[in-house]
N, C-alpha and C positions, 0 to 999 in steps of 0.2 A: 309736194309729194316726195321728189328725191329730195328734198331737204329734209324730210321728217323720216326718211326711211335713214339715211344717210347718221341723222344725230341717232335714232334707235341702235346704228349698227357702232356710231359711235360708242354710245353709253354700253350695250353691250360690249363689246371689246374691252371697257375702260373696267367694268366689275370682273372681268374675267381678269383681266389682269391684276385686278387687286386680288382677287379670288391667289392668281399665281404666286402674286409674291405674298402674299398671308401664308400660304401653303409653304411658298420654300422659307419665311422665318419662321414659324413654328415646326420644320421637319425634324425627326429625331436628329442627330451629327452621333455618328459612330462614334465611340470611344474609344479610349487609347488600348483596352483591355478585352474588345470586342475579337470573338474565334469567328472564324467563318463555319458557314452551316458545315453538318457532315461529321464536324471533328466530336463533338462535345455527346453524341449518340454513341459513335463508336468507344469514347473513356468510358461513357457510364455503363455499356453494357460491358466490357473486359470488367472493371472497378466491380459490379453487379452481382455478375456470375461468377466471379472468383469468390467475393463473399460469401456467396451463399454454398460453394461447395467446398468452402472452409467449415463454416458453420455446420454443416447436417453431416458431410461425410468425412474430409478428413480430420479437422478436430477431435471430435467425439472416440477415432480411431486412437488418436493417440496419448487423447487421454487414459483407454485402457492399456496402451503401449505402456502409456509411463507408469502404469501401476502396476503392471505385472510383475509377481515373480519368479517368473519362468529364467530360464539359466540359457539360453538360447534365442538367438532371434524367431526363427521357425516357431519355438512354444510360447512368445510373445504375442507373434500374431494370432495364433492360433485363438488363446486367452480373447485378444482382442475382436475378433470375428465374435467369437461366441458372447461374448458381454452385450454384443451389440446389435445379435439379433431382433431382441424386442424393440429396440430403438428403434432401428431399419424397419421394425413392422409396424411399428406405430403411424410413423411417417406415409405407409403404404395405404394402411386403414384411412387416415384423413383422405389420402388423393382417390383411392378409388370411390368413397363417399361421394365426395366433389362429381366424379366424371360421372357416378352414377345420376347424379342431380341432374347433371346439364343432358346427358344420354336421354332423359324421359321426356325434356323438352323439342319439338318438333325444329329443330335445327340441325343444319349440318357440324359434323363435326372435326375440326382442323387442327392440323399440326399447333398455327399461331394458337387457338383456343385451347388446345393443351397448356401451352406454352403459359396463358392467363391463367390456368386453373391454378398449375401450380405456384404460379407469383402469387398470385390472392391467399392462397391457402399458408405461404410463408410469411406475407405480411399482416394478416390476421394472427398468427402464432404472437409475430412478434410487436404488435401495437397492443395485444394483450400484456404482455410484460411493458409494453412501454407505459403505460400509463398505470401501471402499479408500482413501476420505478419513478416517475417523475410526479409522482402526487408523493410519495416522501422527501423527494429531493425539493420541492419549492417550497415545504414549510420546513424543513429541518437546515437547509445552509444558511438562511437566512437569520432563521435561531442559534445556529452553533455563533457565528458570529455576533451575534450582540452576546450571546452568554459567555464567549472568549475574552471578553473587555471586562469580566469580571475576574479579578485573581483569586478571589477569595472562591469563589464556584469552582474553578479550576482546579485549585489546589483538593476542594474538598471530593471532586468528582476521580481526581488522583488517587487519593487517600482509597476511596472504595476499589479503583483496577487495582492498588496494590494488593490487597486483601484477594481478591479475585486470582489474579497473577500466580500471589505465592498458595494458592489452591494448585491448581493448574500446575505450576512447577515442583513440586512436590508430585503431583502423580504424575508428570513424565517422567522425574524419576526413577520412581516405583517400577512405573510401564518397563522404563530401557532395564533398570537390572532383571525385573523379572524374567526378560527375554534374554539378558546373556547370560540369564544360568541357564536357561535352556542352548542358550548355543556352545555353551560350556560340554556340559552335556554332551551335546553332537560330536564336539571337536574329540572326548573323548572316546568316545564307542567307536565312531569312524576312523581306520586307520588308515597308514598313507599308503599301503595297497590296494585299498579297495577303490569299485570303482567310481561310487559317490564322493569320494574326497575331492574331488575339483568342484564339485559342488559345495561342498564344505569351505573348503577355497575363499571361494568367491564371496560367503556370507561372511567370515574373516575379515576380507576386506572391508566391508562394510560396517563393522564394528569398528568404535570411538577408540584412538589410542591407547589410552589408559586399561582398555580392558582387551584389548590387544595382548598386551606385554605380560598382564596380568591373569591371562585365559587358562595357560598350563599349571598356574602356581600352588593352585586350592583343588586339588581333582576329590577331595573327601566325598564329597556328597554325589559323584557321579561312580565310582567306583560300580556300586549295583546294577547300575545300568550299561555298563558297558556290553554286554552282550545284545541290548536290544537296537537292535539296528533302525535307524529310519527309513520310511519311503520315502521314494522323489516327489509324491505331491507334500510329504509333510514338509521335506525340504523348501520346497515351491512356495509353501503358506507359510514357514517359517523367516523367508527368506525376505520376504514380503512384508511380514511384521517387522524384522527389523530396520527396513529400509524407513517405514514409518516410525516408529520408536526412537531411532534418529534424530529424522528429521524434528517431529516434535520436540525433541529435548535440545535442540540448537532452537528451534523458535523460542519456547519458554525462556529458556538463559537470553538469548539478546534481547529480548520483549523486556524480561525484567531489568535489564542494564539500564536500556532507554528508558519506562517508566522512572525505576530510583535516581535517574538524572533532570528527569521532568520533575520530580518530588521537591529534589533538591534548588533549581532554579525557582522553582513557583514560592517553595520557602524561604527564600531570597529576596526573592521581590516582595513576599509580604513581607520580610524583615524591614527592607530597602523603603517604604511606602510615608513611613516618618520620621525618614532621614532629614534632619534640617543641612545636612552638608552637602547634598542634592550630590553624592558619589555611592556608585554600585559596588556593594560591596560583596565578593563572591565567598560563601561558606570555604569551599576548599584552593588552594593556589592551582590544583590540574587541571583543573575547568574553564581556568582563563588562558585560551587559544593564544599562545605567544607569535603573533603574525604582529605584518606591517600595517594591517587593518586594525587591529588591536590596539596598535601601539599610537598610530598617527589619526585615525577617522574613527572608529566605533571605540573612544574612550570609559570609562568611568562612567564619566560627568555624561556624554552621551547615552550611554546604556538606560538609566538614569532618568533620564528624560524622555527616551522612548519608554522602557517598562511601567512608568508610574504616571506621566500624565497625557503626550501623545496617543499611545497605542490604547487605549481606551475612544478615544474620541475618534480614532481613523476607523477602527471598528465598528463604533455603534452608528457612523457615516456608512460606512459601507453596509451594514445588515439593513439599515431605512433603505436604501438605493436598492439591493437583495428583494425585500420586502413588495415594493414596488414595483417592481418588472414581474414577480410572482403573483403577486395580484392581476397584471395586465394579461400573464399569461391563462391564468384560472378563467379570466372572463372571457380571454378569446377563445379556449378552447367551449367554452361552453354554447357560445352565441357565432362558432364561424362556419354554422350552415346558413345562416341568415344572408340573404347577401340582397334584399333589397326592405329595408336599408340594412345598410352596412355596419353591425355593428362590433366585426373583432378589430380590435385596436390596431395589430401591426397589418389588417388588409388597409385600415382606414389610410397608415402611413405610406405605405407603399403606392398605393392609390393617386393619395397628394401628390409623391414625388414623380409620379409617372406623368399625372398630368402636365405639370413640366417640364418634362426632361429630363429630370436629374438625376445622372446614371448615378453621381459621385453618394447621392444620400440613399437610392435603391440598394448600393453595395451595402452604406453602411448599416443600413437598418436591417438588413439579412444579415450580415454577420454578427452583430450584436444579438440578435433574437436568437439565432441557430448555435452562435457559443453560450450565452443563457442557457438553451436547451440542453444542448450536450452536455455541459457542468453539472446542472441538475439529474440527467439520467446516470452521466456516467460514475458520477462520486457517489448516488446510490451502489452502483456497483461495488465501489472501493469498502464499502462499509456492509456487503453481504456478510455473511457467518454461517456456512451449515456445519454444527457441528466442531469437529476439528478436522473435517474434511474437503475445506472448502475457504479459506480465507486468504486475502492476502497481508502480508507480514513485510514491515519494513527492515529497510539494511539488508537486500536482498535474501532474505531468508524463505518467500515465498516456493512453497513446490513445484513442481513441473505438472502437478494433474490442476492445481488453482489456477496459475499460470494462463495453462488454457483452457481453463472452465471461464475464465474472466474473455480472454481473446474470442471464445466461443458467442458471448453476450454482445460484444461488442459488434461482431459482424452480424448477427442476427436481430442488434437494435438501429443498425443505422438505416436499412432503406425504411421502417416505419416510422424512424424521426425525419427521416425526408418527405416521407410522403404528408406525416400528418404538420410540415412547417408549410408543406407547399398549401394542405389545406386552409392555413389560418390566414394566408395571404389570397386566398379566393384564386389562385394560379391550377388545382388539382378540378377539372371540368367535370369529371365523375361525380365529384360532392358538390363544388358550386354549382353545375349543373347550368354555365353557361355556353355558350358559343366565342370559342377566343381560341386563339393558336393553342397547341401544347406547348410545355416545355418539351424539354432533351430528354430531361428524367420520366416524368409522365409517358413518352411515348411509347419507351422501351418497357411499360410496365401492361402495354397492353387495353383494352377495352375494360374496365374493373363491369360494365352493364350486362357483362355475361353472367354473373355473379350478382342478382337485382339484392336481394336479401344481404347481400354482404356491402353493396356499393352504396346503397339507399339506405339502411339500419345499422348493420355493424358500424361501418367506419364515420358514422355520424352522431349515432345516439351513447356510442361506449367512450370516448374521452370524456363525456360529464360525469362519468363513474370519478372524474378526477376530485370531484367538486367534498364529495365525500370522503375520499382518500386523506384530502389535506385537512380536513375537520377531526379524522381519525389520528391524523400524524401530532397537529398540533393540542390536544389534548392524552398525549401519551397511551391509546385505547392498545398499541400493537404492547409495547414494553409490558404494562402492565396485566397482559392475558399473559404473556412470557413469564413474567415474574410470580403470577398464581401456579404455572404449573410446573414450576423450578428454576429457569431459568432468571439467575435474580440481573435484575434490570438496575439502572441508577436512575430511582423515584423521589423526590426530598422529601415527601411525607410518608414514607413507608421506614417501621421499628425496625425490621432486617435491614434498610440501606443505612440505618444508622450507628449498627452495630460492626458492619462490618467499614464502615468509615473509620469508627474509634479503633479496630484489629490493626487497618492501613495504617494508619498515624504512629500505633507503638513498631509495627514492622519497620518502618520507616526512620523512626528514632534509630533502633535497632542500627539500622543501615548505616545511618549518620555515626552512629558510635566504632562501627567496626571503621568505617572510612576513614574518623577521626584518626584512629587508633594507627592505621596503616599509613596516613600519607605524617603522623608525627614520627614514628619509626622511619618513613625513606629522609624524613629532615634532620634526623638527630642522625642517621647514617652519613647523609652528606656533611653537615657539618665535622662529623668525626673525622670521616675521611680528607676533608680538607683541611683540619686543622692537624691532625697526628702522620697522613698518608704521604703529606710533604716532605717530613722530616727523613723518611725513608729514602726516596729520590736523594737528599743529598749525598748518601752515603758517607763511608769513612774509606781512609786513605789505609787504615790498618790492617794487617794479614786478616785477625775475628775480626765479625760483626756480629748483630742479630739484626733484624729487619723488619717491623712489622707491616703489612699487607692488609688492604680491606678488599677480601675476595667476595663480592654479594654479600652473601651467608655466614662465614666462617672465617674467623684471622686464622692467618698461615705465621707460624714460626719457623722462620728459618736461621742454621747456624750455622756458616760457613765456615770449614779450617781445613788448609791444606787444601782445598780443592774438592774437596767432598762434601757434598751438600744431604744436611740429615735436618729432615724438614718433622714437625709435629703438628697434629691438627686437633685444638682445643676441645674434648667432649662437650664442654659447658661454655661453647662460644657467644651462645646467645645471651644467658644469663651474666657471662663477665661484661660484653658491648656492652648492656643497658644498663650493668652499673656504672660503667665506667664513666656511658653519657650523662648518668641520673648524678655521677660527682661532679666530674669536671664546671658544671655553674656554680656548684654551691660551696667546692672543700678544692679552691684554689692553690690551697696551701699545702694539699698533701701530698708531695712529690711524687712516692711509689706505691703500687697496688700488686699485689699476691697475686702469684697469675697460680695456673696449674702447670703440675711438674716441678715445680722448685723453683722458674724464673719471675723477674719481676717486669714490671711494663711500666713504663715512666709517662706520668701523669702531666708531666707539664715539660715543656720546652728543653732538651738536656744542656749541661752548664757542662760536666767534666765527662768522659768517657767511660762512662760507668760499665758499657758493655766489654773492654778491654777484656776483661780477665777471662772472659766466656769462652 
């Protein structure tokens, strides 16, 4: 009997101990990157709520700030208050909604449950925009990049913005003069006594150099109106228009610099494509960056080899990989309320790696999925367009009101791309709907089951809206409603996008030719000047001289005697330089050329002192 009780107390002991040590080698082991409880609630709600009172209140402020043109700080705000009332009350109408929902339901009602209504009501706003941003974003990066490994789409996709562009720039044009004769105008009637001139002033300043200088010189056409004086609100709205008029007309000019440089390299490479000398050869000498990288690593020969056989094949690499992950994504959002069985893909990986342990592949599969995600929402952003009111523009040429209409989206899209990655990993317990710790981020967000309609329907059945979306993206259904009702779109089977491709193409010649024309004039200027500008530096040892100078523009005569220097500056400087360049290769032989004024200019190398007697 104690024997048998004895080995029982044995064998128990001996499973419990293996129970122990099973327990302590399968225990999680902290990692190196692990925060202690406490800290990671208190970032996210600072991180949280400063977003969100960027987003709703003071962005919004300051976008009207930036666009006011009021002449005062005081009449700024002002502007800005009142633009913003209906904002502000829009926002009011959603939350009292909400409280009125939850008021009718037999619960008490709490600070914390305020607290929820309004998170719920801000990330329903913005999972609404999230998933009409990232159902274009997972079929369109994927596509830009395989159709970027085509030069020939490129170039022809070019060809149409240029056409596009020199629309566009042409009426910014238009726009800015139309409005500085109006501020022409102004400058007239208002004199420096009065006491709207400092407001006049200040719109002065605002206006482009060139019409600065040129503001008092033409007053024909304002004369009649000098007596009619303006108001301060006309002021205000005029002041305004030019700040825009501007601005637009520096975007147009550097938009088109860069496009006609994109023109140019793309016509390059299609030059470049059957080269048997396997060397890049650049249309113009400015465009090849005289660095150490130039010279010693990104050669010719390598350029070469990137543009025409490489950078095809890393691309259409990279859009299959694009491709890929956006498919995983389409099906997890569609199937990550499912969770027995489990079928969104990155819960499936997460899952695996958990039951291991493995902190190292849990990071990396979350940051891969969540940069995926953010790329996809955000470079939608980068490619919005309302208008000309709303876009962002490379080479810092971007506004102050786009600016932060883009910073506006971005804090407004991030806790619903948090929330709905934490849903695809089965981690958001409101949607999967099971019993497991929260996260840090989940907690601060609240109960969502106060809100059964919102936590049970909305945030489950509207990401499959995504599934649509990308069916829309990828058969061009958004472009070509655009392109029916003006806004022309780049379709290849559409007679408008092919017409205005052939306009881009002559524009573009166009460009070529002028450029031609201008960088052969700075080389026949530099060679002049270094073969004739030399001969000057030497000087002569004699009382006269005459001296020829390549001043930019203009050669300077000068003729020293006695100490008195009587200098002459050529009317027809231009026209003598480009003959002179247009002889000097071909009429070797002709020593002297008739200048203006009776002197002559020595064509080749001087042999005797010809300018003595001067």
């Amino acid at each position: 009997m104690y024997t048998h009780v004895d080995t029982a107390l044995y064998a128990h002991i001996f499973s419990v101990c293996v129970y122990i040590c099973n327990s302590v080698l399968e225990v999680c082991e902290e990692p190196w990157s692990y925060i202690p409880d406490g800290i990671l609630p208190v970032f996210w709600r600072v991180v949280y709520w400063t977003s969100q009172f960027l987003t709703w209140l003071l962005l919004p402020f300051m976008q009207s700030y930036a666009r006011s043109g009021a002449f005062s700080t005081a009449g700024k705000n002002k502007t800005a208050l009142i633009e913003n009332a209906i904002y502000y009350g829009t926002y009011l109408l959603i939350f009292v909604s909400l409280l009125i929902y939850v008021a009718a339901h037999p619960k008490q009602l709490t600070w914390t449950k305020l607290q929820t209504i309004g998170i719920t009501a801000a990330n329903t706003w913005g999972l609404f925009l999230l998933v009409l941003l990232l159902g274009y974003g997972l079929v369109e990066i994927p596509r830009s990049y395989w159709l970027s490994s085509c030069p020939g789409y490129l170039l022809t996709k070019t060809y149409f913005k240029a056409a596009k562009m020199a629309t566009e720039k042409a009426a910014a044009e238009e726009n800015l003069a139309d409005v500085m004769e109006e501020v022409a105008a102004v400058h007239e009637s208002v004199r420096y006594n009065h006491h709207l001139r400092k407001c006049v002033d200040t719109i002065l300043t605002k206006c482009p150099t060139e019409y600065q200088e040129n503001m008092g010189r033409d007053v024909e056409s304002s004369h009649g109106d000098q007596n009619v004086l303006p108001t301060k609100r006309s002021l205000v709205s005029l002041h305004k228009r030019v700040i825009f008029a501007v601005q637009r007309h520096n975007q147009t000019r550097v938009q088109w610099s860069i496009l006609i440089d994109q023109a140019f390299h793309l016509e390059d490479v299609a030059k470049s494509l059957n080269s048997t000398a396997h060397h890049f050869i650049n249309s113009f000498s400015s465009a090849q960056q005289h660095s150490w990288i130039r010279r010693f690593i990104y050669t010719p020969t390598v350029e070469w080899y990137w543009e025409c056989v490489f950078r095809r094949c890393f691309y259409r690499l990279l859009a299959v990989l694009l491709c890929v992950l956006s498919a995983a994504v389409v099906w997890s959002e569609c199937t990550f309320f499912s969770t027995h069985p489990v079928l969104s893909l990155f819960a499936v990986f997460i899952q695996m790696a958990e039951k291991q342990y493995n902190y190292i592949c849990i990071e990396m599969a979350c940051f891969v999925s969540i940069l995926f995600l953010c790329v996809c929402v955000y470079s939608t952003v980068f490619r919005i367009r309302v208008f000309n009111y709303y876009y962002l523009v490379p080479h810092h040429q971007t506004d102050a009101y786009s600016l932060q209409f883009s910073a506006m989206l971005f804090c407004r899209l991030t806790p619903p791309l948090c929330l709905n990655f934490l849903g695809l990993i089965h981690m958001d317990s409101a949607i999967s709907h099971q019993d497991r710790i929260q996260t840090s981020y989940t907690s601060i967000m609240g109960s969502m089951h106060l809100l059964s309609f919102i936590s049970d329907g909305f945030y489950i059945y509207y990401p499959m809206l995504i599934l649509l979306l990308c069916f829309a993206t990828f058969y061009n259904l958004g472009s070509r409603c655009l392109n029916l009702v003006g806004f022309h779109q780049y379709i290849t089977d559409d007679d408008l996008t092919s017409d205005l491709v052939d306009e881009g193409k002559e524009l573009i010649k166009r460009e070529r030719r002028k450029r031609q024309k201008t960088e052969d004039a700075e080389n026949r200027r530099w060679a002049w000047g270094e073969r004739y500008g030399g001969q000057g530096a030497t000087g002569r040892t004699r009382a006269g001289y005459t001296k020829l100078k390549n001043n930019q523009n203009s050669p300077v005569t000068e003729i020293k005697r006695s100490g008195i220097m009587v200098t002459w500056r050529d009317r027809e400087a231009e026209e003598q330089q480009t003959s002179l360049l247009q002889d000097v290769s071909g009429d070797e032989g002709l020593q002297n050329k008739r200048c203006t004024g009776g002197r002559y200019l020595s064509l080749s190398p001087s042999q005797t002192g010809i300018f003595d007697d001067v």
